[in-house]
C-alpha positions as a Markdown table, in Angstrom:
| # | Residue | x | y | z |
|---|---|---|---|---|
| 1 | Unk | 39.5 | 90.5 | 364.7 |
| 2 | Unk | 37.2 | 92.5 | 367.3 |
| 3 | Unk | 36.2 | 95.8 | 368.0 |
| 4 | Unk | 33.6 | 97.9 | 369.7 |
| 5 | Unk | 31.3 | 100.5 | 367.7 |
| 6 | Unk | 28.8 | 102.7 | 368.7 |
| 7 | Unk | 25.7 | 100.3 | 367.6 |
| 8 | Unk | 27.0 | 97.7 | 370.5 |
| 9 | Unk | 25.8 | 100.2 | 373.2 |
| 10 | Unk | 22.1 | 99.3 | 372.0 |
| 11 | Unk | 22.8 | 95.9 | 370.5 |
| 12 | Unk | 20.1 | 93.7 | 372.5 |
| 13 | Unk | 21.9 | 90.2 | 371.9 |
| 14 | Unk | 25.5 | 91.7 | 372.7 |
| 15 | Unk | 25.3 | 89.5 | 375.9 |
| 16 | Unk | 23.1 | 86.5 | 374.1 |
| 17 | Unk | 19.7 | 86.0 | 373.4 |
| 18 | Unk | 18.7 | 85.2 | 377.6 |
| 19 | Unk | 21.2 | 86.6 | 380.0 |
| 20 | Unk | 21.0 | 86.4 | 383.6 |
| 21 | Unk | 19.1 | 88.8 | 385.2 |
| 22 | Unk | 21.6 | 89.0 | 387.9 |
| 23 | Unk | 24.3 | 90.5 | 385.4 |
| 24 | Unk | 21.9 | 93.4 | 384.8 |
| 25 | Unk | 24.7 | 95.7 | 386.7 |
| 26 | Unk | 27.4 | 94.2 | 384.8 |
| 27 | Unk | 25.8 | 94.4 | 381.5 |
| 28 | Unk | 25.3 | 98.6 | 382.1 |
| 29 | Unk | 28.6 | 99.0 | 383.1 |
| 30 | Unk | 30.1 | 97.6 | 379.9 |
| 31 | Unk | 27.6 | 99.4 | 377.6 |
| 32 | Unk | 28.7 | 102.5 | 379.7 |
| 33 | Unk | 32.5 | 101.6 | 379.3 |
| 34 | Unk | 31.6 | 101.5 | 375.8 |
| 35 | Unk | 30.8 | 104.5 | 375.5 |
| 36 | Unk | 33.3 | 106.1 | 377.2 |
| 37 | Unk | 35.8 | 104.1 | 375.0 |
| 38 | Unk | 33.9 | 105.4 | 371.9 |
| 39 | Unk | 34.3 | 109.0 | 373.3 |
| 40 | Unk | 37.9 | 109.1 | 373.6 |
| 41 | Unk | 38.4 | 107.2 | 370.5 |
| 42 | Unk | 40.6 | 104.2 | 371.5 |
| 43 | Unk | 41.4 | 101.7 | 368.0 |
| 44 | Unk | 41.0 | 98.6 | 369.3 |
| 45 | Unk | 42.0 | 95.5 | 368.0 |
| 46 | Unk | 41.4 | 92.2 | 369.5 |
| 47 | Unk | 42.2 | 89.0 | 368.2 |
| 48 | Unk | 41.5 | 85.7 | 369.3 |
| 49 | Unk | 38.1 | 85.6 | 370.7 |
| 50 | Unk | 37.0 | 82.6 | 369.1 |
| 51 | Unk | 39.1 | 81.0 | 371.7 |
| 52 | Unk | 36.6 | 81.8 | 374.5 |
| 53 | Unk | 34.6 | 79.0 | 375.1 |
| 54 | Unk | 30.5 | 79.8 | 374.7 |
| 55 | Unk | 29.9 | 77.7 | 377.7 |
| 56 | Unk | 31.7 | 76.4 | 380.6 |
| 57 | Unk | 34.4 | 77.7 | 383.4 |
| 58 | Unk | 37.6 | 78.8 | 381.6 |
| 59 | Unk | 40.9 | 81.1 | 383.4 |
| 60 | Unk | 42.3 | 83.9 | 381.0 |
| 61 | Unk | 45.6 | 84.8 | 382.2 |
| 62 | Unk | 46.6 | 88.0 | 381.3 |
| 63 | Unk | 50.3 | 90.4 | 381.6 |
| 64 | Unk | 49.4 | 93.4 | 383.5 |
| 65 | Unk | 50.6 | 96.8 | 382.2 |
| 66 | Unk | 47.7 | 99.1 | 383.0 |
| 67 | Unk | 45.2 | 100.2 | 385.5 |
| 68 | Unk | 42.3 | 99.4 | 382.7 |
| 69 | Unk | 43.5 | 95.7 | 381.4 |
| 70 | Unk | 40.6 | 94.1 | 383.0 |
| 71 | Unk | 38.4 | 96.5 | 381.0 |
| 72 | Unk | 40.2 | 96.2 | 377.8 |
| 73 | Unk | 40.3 | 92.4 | 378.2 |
| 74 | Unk | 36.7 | 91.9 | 379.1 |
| 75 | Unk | 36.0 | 93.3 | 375.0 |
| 76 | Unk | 37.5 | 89.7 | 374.1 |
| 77 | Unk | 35.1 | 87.2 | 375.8 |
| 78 | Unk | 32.0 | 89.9 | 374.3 |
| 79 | Unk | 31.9 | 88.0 | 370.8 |
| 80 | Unk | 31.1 | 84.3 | 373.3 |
| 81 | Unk | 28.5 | 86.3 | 374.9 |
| 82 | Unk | 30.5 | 85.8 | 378.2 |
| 83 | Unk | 31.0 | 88.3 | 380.8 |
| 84 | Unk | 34.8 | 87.7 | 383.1 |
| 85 | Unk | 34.9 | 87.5 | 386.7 |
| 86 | Unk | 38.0 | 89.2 | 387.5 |
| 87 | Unk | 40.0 | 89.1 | 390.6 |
| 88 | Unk | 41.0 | 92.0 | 392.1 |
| 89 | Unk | 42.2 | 93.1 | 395.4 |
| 90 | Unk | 40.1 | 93.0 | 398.7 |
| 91 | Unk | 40.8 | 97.0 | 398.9 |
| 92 | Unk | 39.0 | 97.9 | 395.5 |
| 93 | Unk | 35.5 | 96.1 | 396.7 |
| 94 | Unk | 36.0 | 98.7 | 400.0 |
| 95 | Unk | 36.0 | 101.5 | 398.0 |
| 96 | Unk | 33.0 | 103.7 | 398.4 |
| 97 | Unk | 32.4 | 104.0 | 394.7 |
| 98 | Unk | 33.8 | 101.7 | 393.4 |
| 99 | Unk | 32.6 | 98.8 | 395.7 |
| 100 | Unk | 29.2 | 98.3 | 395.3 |
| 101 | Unk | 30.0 | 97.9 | 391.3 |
| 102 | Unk | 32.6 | 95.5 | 391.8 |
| 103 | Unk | 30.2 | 93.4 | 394.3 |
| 104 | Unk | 27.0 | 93.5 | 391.8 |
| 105 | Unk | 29.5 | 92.5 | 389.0 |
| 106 | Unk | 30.5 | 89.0 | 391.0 |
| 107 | Unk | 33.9 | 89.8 | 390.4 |
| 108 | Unk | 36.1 | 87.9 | 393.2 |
| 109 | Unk | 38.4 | 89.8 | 396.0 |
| 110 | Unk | 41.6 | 89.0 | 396.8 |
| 111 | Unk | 43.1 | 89.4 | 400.2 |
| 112 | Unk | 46.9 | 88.8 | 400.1 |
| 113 | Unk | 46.5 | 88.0 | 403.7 |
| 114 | Unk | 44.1 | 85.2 | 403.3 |
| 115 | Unk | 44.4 | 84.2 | 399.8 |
| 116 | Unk | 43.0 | 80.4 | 400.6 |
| 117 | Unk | 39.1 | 82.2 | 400.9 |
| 118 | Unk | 39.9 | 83.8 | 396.9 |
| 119 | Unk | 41.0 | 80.8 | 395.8 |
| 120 | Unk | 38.0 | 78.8 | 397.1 |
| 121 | Unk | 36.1 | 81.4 | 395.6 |
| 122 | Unk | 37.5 | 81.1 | 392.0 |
| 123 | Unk | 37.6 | 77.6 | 392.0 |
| 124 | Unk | 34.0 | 77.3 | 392.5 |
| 125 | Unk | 32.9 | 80.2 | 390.0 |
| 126 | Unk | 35.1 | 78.2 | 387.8 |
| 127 | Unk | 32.8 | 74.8 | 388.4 |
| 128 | Unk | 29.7 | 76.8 | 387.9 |
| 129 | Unk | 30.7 | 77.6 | 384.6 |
| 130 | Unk | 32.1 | 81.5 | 385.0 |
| 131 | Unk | 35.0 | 82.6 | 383.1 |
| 132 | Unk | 37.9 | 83.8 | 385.8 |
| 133 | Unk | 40.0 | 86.8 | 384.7 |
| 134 | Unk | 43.3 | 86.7 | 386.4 |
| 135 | Unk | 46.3 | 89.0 | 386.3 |
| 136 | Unk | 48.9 | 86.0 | 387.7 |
| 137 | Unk | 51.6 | 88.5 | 387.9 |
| 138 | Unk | 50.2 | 90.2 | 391.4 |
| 139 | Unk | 50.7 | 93.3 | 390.0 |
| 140 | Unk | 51.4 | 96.2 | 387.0 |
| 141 | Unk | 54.9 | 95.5 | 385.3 |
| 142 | Unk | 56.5 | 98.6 | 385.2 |
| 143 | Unk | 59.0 | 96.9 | 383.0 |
| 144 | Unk | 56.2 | 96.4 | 380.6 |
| 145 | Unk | 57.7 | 93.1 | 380.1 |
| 146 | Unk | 56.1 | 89.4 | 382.0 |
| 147 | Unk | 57.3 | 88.7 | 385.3 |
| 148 | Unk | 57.5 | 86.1 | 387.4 |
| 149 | Unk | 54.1 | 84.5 | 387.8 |
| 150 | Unk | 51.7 | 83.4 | 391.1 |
| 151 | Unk | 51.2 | 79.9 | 390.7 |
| 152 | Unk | 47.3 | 80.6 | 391.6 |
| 153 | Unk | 45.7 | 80.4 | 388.4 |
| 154 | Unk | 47.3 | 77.6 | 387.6 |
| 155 | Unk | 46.4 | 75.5 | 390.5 |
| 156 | Unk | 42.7 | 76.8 | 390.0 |
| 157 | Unk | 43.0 | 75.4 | 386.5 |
| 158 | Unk | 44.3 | 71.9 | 387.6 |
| 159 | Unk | 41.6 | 71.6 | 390.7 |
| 160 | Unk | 38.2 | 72.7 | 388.6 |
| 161 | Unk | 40.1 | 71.4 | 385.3 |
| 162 | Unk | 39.0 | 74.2 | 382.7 |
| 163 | Unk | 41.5 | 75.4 | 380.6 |
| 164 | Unk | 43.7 | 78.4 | 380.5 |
| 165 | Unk | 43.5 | 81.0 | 377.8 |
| 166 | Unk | 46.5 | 82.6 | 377.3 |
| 167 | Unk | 46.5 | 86.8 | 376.8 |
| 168 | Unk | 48.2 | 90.2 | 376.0 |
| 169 | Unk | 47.7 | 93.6 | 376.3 |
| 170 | Unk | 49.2 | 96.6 | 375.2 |
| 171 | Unk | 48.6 | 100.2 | 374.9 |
| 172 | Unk | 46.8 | 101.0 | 378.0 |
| 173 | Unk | 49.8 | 101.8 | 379.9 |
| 174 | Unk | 50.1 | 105.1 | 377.9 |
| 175 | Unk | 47.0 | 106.1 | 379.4 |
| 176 | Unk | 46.9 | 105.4 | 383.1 |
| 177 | Unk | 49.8 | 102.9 | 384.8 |
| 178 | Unk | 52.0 | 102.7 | 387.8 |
| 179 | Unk | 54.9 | 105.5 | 388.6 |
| 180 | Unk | 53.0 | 108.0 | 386.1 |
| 181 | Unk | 50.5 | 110.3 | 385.8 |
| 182 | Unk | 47.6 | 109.4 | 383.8 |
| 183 | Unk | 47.3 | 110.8 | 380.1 |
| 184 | Unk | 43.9 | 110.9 | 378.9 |
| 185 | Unk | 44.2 | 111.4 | 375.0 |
| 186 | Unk | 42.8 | 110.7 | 372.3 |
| 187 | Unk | 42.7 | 108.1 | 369.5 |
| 188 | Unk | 45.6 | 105.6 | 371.3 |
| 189 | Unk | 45.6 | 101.9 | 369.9 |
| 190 | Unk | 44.7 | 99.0 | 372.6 |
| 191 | Unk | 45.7 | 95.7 | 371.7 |
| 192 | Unk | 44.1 | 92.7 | 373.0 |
| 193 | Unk | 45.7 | 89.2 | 371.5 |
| 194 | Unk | 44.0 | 85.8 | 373.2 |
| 195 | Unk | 45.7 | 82.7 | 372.8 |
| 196 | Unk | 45.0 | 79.5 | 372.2 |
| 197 | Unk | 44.0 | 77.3 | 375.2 |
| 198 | Unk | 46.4 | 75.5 | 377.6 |
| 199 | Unk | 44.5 | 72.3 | 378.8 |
| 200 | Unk | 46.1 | 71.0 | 382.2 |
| 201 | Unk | 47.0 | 67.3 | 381.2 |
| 202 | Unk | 46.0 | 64.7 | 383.3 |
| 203 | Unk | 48.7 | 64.0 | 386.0 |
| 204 | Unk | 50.5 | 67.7 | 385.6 |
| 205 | Unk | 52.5 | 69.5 | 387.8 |
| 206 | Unk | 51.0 | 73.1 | 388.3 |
| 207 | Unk | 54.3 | 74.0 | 388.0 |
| 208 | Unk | 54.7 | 72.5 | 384.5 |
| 209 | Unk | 51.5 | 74.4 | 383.5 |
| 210 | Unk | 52.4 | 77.3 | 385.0 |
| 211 | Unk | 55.6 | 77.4 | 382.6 |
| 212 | Unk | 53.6 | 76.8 | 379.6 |
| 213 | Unk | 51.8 | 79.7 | 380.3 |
| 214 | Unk | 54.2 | 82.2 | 381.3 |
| 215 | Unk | 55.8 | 81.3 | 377.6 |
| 216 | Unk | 52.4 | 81.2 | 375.8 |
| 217 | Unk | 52.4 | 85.2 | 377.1 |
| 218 | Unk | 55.8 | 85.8 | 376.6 |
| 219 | Unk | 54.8 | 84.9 | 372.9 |
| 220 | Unk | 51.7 | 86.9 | 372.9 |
| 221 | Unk | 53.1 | 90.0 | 374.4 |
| 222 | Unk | 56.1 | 90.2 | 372.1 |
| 223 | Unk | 53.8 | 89.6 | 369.2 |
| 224 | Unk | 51.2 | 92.6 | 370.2 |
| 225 | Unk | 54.5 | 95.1 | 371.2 |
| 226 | Unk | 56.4 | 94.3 | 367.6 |
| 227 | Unk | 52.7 | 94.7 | 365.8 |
| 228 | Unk | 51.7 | 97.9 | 367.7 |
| 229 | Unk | 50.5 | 100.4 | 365.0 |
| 230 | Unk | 51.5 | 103.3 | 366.6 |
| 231 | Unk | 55.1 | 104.9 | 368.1 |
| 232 | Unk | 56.7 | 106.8 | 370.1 |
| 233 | Unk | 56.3 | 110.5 | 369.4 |
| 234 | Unk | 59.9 | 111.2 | 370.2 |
| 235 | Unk | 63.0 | 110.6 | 372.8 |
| 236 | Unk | 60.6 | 111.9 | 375.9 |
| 237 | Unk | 57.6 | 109.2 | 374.8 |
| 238 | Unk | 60.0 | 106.5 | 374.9 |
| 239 | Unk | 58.7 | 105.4 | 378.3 |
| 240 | Unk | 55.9 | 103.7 | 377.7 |
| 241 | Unk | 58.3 | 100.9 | 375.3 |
| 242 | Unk | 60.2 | 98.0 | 377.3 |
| 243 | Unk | 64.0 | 98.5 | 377.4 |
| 244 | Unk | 64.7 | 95.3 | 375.2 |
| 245 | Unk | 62.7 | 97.2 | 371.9 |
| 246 | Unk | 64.3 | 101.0 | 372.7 |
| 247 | Unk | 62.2 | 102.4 | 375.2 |
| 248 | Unk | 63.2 | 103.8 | 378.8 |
| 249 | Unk | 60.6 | 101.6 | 380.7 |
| 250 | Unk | 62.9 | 100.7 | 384.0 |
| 251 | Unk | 64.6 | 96.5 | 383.0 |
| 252 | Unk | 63.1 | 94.0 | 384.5 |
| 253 | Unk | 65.5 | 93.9 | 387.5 |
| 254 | Unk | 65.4 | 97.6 | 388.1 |
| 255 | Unk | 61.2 | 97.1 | 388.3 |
| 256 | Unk | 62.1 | 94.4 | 390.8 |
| 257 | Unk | 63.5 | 97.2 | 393.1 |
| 258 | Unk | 60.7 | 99.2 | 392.5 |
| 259 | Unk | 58.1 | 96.4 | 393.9 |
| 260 | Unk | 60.3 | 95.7 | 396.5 |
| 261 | Unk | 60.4 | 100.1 | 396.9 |
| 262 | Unk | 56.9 | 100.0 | 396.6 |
| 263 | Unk | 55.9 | 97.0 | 398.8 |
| 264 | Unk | 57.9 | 98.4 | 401.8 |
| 265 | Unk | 57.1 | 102.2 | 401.1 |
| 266 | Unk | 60.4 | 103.3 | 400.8 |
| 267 | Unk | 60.2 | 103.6 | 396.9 |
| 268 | Unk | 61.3 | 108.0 | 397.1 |
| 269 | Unk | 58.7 | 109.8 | 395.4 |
| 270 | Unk | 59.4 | 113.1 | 393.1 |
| 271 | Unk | 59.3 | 116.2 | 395.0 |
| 272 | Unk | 56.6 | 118.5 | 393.0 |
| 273 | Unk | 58.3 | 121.8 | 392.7 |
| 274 | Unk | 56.6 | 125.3 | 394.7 |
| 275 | Unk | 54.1 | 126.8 | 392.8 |
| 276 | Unk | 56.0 | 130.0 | 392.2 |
| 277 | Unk | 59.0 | 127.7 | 390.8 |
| 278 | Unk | 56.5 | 126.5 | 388.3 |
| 279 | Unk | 55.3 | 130.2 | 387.4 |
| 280 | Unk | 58.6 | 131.4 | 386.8 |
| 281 | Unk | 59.5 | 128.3 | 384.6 |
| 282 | Unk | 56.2 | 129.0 | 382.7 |
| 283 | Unk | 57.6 | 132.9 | 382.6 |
| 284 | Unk | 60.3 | 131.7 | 381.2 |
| 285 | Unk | 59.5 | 129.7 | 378.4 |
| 286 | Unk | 57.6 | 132.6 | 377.0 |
């Protein structure tokens, strides 16, 4: 088991004894996400590190169920000394703040409408030896369960043949995820579970490796939601569990019809009530 502490924000060989100088923005930002982490408390536990290679290009294939996975699963490759090259989409690397980071981290933009020039991308980062972080599911799970997966990482797996690393993680949608507003509090557990690696055999269908890994998360999800140290408060906290263990996440087919809501904006969005509505309910309650 992992975690982060406050003597990793000044640790010189957190990133190995000669890192590349061009990772220098990379390298702050994760000390500076560190510290944020620290500040709000979070109990992390990560398992399975070990099964980040030290060296060479490897695909860790992740479920999706937060707006900060990417940050939460960048902690497991930390003990290899290696730093993930996530994919994310083209929109995030246009963002005025957010951009430029993104860029000078190497990470790898998706556009949904040319998805061959991502691909490429990967595929070569993957050859030169980068780990690839890849959320194959397109998008956050509001059924906090796996869906049905992109056969992308997959095929990058069979054409620069590195190995898949199976992952989990849990917790982070009860601070920021899709459909709610975020909850910044204190102290709230983050799993991180890495499996063992899925090497492509020689001959296999990316479809056939695509369904070993699908089940190697299904596994590693259901593992990290039945170990999860903490609970729901009560009856109005229940959202944040998957419908199959209690909760009142949405099923999987009802978050179907909310991507499919979503995707063609006509997904009806709360009306927030008039501000004197609000005072007299506040009036009231007192």
């Amino acid at each position: 088991m992992a975690t982060v502490r406050w003597r990793d924000i000044v640790r010189p060989d957190l990133y190995g004894r000669s890192p590349d100088r061009r990772d220098r923005p990379y390298r702050f930002v994760v000390r500076l996400t560190i510290v944020v982490f620290q500040l709000f408390g979070f109990r992390f536990d990560v398992r399975g590190a070990q099964h980040v290679p030290a060296s060479g290009g490897a695909i860790i294939c992740s479920n999706h169920v937060s707006y900060l996975d990417f940050t939460f699963l960048g902690l497991g490759a930390l003990p290899a000394h290696r730093l993930v090259r996530f994919m994310a989409k083209a929109s995030v690397f246009g963002h005025w703040f957010a951009g430029p980071f993104m860029r000078a981290m190497q990470h790898i933009p998706v556009d949904r409408r040319a998805g061959a020039a991502a691909f490429e991308a990967a595929v070569r980062a993957l050859k030169d030896g980068q780990v690839v972080g890849v959320f194959p599911e397109a998008t956050i799970s509001s059924s906090f369960t796996v869906k049905e997966l992109k056969a992308g990482a997959a095929r990058m797996a069979v054409d620069a043949g590195v190995p898949i690393i199976p992952a989990a993680v849990w917790g982070g949608q009860r601070i920021t995820t899709k459909h709610h507003k975020p909850q910044l509090r204190r102290g709230v557990a983050i799993t991180v579970l890495l499996g063992e690696p899925i090497v492509p055999a020689p001959g296999e269908e990316v479809a056939a490796l695509l369904a070993r890994t699908r089940t190697a998360m299904e596994e590693l999800l259901d593992r990290a939601q039945r170990e999860y140290p903490q609970r729901p408060a009560g009856p109005d906290d229940l959202w944040w569990q998957p419908a199959h263990l209690g909760g009142t996440a949405p099923t999987p087919e009802e978050a179907k019809l909310l991507d499919v809501a979503d995707y063609t904006g006509t997904r009806k969005k709360a009306r927030k009530p008039h501000p004197l509505a609000r005072l007299r309910g506040l009036a009231r309650r007192r």
